[in-house]
C-alpha positions as protocol buffer text, in pm:
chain_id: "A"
residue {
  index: 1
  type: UNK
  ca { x: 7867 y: 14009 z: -12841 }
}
residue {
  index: 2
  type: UNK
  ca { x: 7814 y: 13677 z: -12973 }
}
residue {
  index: 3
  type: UNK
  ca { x: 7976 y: 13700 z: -13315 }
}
residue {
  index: 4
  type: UNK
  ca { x: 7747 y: 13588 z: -13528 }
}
residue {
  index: 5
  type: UNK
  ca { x: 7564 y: 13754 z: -13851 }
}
residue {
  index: 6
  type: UNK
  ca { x: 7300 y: 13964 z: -13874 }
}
residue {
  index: 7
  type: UNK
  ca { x: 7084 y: 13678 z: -14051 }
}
residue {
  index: 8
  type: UNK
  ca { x: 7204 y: 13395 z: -13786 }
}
residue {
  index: 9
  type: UNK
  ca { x: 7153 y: 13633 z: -13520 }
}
residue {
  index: 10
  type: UNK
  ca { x: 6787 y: 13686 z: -13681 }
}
residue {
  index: 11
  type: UNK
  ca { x: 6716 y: 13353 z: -13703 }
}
residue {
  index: 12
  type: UNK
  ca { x: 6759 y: 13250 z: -13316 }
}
residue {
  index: 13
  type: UNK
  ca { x: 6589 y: 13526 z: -13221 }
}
residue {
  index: 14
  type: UNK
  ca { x: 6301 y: 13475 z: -13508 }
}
residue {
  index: 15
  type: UNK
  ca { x: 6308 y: 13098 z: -13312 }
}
residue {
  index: 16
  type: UNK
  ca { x: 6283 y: 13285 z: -12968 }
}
residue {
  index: 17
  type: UNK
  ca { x: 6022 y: 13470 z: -13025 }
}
residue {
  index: 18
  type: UNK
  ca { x: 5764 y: 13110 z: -13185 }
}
residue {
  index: 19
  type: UNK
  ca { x: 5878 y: 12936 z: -12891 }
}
residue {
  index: 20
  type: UNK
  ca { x: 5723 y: 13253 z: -12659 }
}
residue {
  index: 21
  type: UNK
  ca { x: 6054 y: 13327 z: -12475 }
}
residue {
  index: 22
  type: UNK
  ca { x: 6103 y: 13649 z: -12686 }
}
residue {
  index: 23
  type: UNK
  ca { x: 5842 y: 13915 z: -12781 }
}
residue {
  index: 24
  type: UNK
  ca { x: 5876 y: 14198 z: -13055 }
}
residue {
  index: 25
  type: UNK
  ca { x: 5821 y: 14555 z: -12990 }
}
residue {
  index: 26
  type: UNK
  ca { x: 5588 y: 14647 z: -13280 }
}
residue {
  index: 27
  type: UNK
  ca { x: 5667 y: 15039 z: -13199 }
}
residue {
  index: 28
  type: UNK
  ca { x: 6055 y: 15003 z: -13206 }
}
residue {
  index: 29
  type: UNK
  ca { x: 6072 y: 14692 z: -13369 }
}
residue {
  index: 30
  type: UNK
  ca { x: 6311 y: 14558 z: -13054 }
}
residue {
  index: 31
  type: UNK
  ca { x: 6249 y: 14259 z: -12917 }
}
residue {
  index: 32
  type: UNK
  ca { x: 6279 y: 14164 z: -12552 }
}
residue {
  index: 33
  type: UNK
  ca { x: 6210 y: 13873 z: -12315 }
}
residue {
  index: 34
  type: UNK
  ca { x: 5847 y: 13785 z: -12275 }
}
residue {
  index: 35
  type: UNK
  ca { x: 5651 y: 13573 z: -12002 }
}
residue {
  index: 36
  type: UNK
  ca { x: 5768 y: 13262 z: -12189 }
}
residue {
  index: 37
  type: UNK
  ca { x: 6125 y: 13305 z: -12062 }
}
residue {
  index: 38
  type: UNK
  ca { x: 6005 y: 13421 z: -11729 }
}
residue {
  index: 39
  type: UNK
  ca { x: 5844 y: 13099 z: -11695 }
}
residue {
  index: 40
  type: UNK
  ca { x: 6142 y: 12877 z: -11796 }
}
residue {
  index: 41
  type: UNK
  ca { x: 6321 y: 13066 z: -11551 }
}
residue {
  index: 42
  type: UNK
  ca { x: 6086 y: 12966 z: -11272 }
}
residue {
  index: 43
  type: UNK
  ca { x: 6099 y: 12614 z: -11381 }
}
residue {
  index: 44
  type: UNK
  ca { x: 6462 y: 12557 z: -11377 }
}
residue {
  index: 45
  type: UNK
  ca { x: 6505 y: 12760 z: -11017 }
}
residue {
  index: 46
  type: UNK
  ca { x: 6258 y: 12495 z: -10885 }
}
residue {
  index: 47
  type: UNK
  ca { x: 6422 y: 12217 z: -11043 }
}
residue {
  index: 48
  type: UNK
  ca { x: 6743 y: 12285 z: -10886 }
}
residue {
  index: 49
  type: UNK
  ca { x: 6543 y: 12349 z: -10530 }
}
residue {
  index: 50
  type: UNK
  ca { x: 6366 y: 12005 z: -10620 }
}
residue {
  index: 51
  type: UNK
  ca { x: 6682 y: 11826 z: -10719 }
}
residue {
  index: 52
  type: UNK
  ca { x: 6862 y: 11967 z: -10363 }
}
residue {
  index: 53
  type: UNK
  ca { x: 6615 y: 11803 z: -10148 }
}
residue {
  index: 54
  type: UNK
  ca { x: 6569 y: 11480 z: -10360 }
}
residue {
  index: 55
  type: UNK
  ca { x: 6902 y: 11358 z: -10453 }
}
residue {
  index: 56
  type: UNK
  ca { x: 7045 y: 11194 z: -10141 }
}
residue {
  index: 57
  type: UNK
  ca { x: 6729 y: 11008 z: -10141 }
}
residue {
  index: 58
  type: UNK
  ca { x: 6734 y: 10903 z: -10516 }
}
residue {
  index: 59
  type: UNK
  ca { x: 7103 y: 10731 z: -10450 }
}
residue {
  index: 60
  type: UNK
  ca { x: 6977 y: 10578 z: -10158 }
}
residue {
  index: 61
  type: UNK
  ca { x: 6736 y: 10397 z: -10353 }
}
residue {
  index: 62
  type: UNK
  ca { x: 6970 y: 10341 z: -10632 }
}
residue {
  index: 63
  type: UNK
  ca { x: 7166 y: 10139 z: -10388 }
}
residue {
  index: 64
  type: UNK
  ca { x: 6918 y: 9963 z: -10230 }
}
residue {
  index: 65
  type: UNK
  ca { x: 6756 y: 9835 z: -10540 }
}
residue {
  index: 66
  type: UNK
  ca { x: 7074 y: 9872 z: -10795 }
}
residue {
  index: 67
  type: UNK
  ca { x: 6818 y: 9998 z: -11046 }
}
residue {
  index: 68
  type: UNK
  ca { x: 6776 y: 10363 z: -11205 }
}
residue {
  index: 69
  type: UNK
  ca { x: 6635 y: 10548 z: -11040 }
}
residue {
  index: 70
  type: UNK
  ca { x: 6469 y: 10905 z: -11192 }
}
residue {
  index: 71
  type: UNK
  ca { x: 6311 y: 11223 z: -11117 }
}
residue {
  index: 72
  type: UNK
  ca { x: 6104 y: 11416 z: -11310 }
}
residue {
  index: 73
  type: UNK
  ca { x: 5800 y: 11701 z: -11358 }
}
residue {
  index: 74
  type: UNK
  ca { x: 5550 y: 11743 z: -11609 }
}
residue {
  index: 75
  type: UNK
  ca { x: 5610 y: 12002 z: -11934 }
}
residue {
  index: 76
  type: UNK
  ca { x: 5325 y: 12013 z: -12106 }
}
residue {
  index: 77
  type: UNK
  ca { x: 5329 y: 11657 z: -12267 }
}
residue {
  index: 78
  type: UNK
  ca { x: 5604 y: 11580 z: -12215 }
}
residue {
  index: 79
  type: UNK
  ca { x: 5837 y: 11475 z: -11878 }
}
residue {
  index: 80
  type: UNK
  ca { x: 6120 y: 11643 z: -11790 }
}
residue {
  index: 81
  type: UNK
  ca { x: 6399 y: 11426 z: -11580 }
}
residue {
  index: 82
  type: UNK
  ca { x: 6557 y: 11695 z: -11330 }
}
residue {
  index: 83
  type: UNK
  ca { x: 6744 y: 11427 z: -11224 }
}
residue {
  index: 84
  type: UNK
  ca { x: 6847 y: 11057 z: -11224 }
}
residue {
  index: 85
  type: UNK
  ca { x: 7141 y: 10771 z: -11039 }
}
residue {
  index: 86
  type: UNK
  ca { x: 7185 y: 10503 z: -11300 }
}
residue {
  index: 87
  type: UNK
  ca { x: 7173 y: 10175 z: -11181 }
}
residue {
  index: 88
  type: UNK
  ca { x: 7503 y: 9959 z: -11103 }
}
residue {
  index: 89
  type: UNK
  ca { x: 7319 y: 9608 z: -11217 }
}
residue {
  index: 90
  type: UNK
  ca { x: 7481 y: 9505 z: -11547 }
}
residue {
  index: 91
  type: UNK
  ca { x: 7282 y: 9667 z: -11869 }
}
residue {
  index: 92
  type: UNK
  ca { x: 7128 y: 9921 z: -11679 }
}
residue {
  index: 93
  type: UNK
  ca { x: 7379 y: 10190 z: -11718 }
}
residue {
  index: 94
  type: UNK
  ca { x: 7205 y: 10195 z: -12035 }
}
residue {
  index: 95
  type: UNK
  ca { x: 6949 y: 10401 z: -11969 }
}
residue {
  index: 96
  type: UNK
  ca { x: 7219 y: 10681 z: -11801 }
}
residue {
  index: 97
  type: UNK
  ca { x: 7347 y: 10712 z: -12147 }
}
residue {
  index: 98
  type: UNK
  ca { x: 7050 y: 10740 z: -12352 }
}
residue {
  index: 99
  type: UNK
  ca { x: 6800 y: 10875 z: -12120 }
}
residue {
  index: 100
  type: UNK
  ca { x: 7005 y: 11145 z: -11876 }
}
residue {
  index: 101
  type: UNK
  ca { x: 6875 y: 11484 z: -11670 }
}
residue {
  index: 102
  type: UNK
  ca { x: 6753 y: 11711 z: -11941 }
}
residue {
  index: 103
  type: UNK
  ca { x: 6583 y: 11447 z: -12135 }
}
residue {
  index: 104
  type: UNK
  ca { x: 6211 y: 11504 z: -12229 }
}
residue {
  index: 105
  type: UNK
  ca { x: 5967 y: 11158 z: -12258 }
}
residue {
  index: 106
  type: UNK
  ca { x: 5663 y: 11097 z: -12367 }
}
residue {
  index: 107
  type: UNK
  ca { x: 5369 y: 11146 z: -12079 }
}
residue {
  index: 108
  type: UNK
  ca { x: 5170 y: 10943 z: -12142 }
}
residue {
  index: 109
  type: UNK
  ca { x: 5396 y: 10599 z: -12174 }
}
residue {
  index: 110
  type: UNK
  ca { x: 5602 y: 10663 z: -11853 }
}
residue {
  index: 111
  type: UNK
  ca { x: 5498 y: 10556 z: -11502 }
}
residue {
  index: 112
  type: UNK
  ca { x: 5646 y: 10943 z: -11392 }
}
residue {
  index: 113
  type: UNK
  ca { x: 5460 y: 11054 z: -11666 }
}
residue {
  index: 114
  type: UNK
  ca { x: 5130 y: 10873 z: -11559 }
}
residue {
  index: 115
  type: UNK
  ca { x: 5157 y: 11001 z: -11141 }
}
residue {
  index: 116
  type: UNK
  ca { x: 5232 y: 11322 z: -11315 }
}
residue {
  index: 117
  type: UNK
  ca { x: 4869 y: 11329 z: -11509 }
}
residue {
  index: 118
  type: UNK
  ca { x: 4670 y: 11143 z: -11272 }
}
residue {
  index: 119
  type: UNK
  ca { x: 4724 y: 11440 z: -10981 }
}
residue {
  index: 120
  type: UNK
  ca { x: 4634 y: 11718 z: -11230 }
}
residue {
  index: 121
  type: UNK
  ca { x: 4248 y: 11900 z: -11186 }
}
residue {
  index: 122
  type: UNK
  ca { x: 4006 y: 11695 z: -11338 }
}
residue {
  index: 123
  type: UNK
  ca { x: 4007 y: 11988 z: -11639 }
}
residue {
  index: 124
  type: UNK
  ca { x: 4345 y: 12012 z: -11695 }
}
residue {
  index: 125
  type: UNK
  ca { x: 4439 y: 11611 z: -11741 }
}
residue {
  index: 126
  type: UNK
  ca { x: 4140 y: 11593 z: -12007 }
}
residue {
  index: 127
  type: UNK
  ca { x: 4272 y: 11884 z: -12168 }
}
residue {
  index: 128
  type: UNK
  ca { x: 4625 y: 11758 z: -12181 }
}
residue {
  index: 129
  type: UNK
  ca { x: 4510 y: 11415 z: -12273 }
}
residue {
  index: 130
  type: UNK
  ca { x: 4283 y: 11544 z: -12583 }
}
residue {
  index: 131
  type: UNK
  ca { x: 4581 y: 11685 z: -12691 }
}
residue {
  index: 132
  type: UNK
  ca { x: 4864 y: 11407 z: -12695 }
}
residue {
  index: 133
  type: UNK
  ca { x: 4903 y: 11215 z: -13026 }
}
residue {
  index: 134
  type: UNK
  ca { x: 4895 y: 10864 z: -12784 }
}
residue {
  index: 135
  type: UNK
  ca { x: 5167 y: 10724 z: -13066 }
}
residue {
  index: 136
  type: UNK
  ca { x: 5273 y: 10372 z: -13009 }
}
residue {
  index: 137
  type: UNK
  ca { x: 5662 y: 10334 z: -12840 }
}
residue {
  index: 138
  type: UNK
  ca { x: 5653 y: 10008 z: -12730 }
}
residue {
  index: 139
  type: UNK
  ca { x: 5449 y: 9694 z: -12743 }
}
residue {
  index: 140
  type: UNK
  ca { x: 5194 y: 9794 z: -12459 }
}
residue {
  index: 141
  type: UNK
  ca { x: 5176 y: 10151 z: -12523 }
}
residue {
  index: 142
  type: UNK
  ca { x: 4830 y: 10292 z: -12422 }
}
residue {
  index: 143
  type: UNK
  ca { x: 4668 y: 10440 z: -12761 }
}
residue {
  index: 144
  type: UNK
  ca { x: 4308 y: 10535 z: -12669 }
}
residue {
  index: 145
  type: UNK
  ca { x: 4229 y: 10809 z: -12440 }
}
residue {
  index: 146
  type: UNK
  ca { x: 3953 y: 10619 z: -12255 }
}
residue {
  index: 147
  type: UNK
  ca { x: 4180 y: 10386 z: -12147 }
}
residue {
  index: 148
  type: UNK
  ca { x: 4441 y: 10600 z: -12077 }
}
residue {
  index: 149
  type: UNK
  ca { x: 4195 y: 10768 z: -11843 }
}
residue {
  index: 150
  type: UNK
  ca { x: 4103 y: 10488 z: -11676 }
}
residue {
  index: 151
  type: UNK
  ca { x: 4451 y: 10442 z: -11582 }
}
residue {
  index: 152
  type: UNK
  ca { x: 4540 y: 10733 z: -11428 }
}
residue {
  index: 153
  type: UNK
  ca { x: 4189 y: 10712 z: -11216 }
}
residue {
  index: 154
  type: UNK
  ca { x: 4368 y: 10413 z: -11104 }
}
residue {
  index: 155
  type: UNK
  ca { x: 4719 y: 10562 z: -11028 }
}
residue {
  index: 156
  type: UNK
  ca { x: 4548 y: 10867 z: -10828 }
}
residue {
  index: 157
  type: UNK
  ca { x: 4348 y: 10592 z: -10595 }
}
residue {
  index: 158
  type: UNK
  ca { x: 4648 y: 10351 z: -10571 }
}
residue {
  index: 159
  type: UNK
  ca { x: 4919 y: 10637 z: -10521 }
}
residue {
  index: 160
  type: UNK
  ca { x: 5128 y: 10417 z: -10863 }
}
residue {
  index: 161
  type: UNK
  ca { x: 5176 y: 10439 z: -11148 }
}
residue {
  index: 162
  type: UNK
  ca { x: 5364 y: 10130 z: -11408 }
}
residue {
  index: 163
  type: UNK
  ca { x: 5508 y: 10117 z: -11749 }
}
residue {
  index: 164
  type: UNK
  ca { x: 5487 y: 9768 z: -11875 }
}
residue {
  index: 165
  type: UNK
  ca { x: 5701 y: 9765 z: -12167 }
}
residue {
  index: 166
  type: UNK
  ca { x: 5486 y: 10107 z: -12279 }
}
residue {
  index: 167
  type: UNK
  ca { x: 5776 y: 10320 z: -12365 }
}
residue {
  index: 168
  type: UNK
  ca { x: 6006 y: 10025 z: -12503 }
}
residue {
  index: 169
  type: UNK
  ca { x: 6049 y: 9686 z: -12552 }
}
residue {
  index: 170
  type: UNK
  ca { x: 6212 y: 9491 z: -12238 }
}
residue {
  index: 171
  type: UNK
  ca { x: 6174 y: 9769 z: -11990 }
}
residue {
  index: 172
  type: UNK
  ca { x: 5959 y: 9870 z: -11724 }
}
residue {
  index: 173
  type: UNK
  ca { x: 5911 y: 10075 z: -11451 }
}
residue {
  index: 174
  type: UNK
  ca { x: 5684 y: 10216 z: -11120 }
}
residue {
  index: 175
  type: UNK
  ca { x: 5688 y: 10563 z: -11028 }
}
residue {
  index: 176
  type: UNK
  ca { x: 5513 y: 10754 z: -10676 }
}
residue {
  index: 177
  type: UNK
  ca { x: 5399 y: 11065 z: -10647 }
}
residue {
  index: 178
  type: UNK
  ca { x: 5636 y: 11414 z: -10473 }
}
residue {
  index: 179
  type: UNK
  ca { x: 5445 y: 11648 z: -10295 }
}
residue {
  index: 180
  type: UNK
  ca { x: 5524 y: 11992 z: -10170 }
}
residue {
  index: 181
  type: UNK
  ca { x: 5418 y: 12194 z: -9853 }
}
residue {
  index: 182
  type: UNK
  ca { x: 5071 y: 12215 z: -9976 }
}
residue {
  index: 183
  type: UNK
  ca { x: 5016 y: 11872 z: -10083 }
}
residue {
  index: 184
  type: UNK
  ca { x: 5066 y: 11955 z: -10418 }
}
residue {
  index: 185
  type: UNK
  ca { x: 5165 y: 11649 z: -10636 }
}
residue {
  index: 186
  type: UNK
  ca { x: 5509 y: 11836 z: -10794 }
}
residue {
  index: 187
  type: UNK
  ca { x: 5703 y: 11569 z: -10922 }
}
residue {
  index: 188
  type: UNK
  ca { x: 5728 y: 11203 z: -10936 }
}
residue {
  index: 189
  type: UNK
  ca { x: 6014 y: 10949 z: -10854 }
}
residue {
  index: 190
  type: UNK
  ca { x: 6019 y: 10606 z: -11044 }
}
residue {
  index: 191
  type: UNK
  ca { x: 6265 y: 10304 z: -11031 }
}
residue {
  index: 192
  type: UNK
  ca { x: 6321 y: 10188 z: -11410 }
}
residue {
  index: 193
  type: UNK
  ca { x: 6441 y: 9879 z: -11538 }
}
residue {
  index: 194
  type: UNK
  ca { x: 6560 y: 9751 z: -11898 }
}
residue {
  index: 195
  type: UNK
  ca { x: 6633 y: 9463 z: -12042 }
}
residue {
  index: 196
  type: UNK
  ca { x: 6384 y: 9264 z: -11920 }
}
residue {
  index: 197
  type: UNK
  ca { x: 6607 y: 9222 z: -11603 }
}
residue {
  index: 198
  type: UNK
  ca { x: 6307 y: 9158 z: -11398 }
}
residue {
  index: 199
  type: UNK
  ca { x: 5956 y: 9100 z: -11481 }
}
residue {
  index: 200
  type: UNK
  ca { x: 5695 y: 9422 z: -11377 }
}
residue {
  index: 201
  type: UNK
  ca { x: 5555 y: 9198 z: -11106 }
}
residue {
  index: 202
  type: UNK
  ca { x: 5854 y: 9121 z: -10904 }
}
residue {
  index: 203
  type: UNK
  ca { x: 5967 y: 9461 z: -10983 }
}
residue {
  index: 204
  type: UNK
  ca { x: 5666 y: 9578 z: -10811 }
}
residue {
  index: 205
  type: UNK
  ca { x: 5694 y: 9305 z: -10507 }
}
residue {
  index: 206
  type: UNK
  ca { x: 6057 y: 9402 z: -10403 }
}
residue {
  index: 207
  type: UNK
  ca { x: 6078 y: 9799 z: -10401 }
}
residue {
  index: 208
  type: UNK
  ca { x: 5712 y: 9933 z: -10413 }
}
residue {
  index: 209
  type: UNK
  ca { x: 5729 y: 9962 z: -10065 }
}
residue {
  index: 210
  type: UNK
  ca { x: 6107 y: 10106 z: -10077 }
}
residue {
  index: 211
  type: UNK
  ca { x: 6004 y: 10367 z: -10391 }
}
residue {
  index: 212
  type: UNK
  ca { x: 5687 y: 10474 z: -10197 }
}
residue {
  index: 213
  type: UNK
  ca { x: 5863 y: 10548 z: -9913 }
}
residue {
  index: 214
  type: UNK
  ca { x: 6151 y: 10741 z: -10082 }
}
residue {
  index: 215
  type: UNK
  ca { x: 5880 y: 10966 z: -10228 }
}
residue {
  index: 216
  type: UNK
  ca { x: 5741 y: 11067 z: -9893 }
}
residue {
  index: 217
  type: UNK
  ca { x: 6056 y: 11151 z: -9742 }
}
residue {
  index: 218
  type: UNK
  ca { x: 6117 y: 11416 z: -10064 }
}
residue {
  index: 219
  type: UNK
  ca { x: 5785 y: 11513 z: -9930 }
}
residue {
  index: 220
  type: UNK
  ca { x: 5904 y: 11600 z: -9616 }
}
residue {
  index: 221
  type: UNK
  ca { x: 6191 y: 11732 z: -9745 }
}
residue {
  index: 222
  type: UNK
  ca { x: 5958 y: 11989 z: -9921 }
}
residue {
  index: 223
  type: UNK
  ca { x: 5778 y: 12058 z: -9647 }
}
residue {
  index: 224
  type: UNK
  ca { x: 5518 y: 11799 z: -9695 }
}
residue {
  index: 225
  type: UNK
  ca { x: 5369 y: 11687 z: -9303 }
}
residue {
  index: 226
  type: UNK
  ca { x: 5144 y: 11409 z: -9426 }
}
residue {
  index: 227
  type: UNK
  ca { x: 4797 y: 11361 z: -9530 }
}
residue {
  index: 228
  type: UNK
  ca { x: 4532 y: 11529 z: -9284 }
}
residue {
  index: 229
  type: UNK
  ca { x: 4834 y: 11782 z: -9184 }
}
């Protein structure tokens, strides 16, 4: 159906099956989809829910503070941006071009990244943090994972994350966390900025109060009534 070879077929599907999204039938030799795929499924269905209720209020901020603005969840290490309005201030198109929905960064570098940790069980961030290589992208990068810790203590009790020239030079970047029905920390929204447009500080002083309050009202969208609700 695809009209490929034999071999190239064999290879995508050898792929397939080491990523988990395929499983072999030892008995028949066949392979078909395994939990792996079932999983991606779920993740991209809830994306595009996610994305529904947060966009209008992503481009409101985008507007208000002419910065990017981005939304994204954690995978594994990594985050995934579901979605993103790139700012209208000159040079910050930039980061529409290079970074865009679809794009996978670094966890532990990011301020979504970083809200995205610091609201995981007490197990699971350790586990995820033993396991991240904590390589060096920009100039402030956190590299130990005592500090990096220490941080995301700090994000959980403040309700913010930063990135202070951590994933690049010239850039920086706050991020809140997106809760569902439950309370569930599901997602986190962050206003970025490159070029060293702004220093972290004043990015911090003019639109914390703006980016904290977009994130609640995706909470609500979800279903989110508040804390003590």
């Amino acid at each position: 159906m695809l009209d490929m070879s034999p071999a190239t077929t064999h290879r995508y599907v050898s792929a397939l099956a080491t990523q988990g999204y395929l499983e072999r039938d030892v008995s028949t030799s066949r392979y078909r989809l395994s939990l792996g795929a079932l999983d991606l499924g779920m993740t991209a269905l809830n994306a595009t829910g996610l994305c529904m209720h947060a966009h209008p209020e992503l481009e409101k901020l985008t507007e208000r503070t002419r910065y990017t603005v981005a939304l994204g969840v954690l995978d594994g290490l990594e985050v995934l941006l579901v979605d993103q309005v790139p700012g209208t201030r000159r040079g910050q198109r930039k980061v529409g071009e290079d970074v865009r929905a679809g794009s996978r960064l670094p966890a532990h570098c990011t301020s979504l990244g970083k809200v995205l940790l610091a609201y995981l069980p007490e197990d699971q961030q350790m586990g995820l943090v033993a396991e991240m290589a904590l390589l060096k992208d920009g100039p402030n990068t956190i590299t130990s994972e005592t500090a990096l810790r220490d941080q995301l203590e700090d994000v959980r009790h403040e309700g913010l994350a930063i990135d202070d020239e951590e994933l690049m030079v010239a850039s920086c970047a706050i991020a809140a966390p997106v809760r569902d029905e439950s309370g569930d920390v599901v997602a986190a929204v962050g206003v970025v900025v490159l070029g060293g447009a702004i220093e972290l500080e004043e990015l911090m002083n003019r639109f914390t109060g703006q980016l904290v309050t977009t994130a609640e009202r995706i909470s609500t969208r979800l279903g989110w009534q508040g804390e003590g609700q």
